[in-house]
N, C-alpha and C positions, 0 to 999 in steps of 0.2 A: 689516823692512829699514830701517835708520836712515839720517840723510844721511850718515854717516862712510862707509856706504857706496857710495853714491851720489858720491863724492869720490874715494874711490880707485877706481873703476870709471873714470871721468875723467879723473883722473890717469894712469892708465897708459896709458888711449885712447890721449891724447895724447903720453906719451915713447912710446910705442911707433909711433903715426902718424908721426910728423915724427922720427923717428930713424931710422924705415922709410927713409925717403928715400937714408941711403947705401945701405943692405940690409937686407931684409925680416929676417935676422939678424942685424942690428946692431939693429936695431928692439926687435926680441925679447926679448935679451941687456941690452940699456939697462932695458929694463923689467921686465922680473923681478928683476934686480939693483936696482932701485928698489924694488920691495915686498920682496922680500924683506930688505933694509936697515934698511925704514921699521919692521918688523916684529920683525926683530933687535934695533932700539935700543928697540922699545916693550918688549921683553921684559925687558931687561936695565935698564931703565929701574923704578924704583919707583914714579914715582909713574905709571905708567901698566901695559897688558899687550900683548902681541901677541894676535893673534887670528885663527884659521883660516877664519870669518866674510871679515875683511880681506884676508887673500890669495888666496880665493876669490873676492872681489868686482876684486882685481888680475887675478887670472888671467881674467874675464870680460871684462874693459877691453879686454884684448890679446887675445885671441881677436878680437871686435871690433873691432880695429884692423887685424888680420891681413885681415879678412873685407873691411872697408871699403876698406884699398890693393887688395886682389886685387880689387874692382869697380871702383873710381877711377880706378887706376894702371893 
């Protein structure tokens, strides 16, 4: 596990935490459409790749996010 992942793990934590704030699915929705975007433009991108690694480490961010409002909030 490299820090790129550790970065979008974090990244989404957070759009997904503090987006929470108007709706747990606004929260969601913010954030998935954030990796999946980040992910999209790496693919189409040459001099980089998208990576299932990457949205993997997205999608664990936001479950975690999920998990932390539902104790928090």
């Amino acid at each position: 596990m490299g820090f790129d992942k550790v970065l979008h793990f974090w990244a989404c934590f957070v759009a997904c935490f503090l987006a929470g704030f108007v709706s747990p699915v606004t929260g969601i929705a913010f954030a998935c459409g954030l990796a999946i975007g980040k992910e999209t433009g790496d693919y189409f991108n040459p001099n980089s790749s998208g990576y299932v690694g990457d949205l993997l480490a997205d999608a664990v961010g936001i479950i975690a996010a999920v998990i932390a409002r539902w104790f928090i909030c």
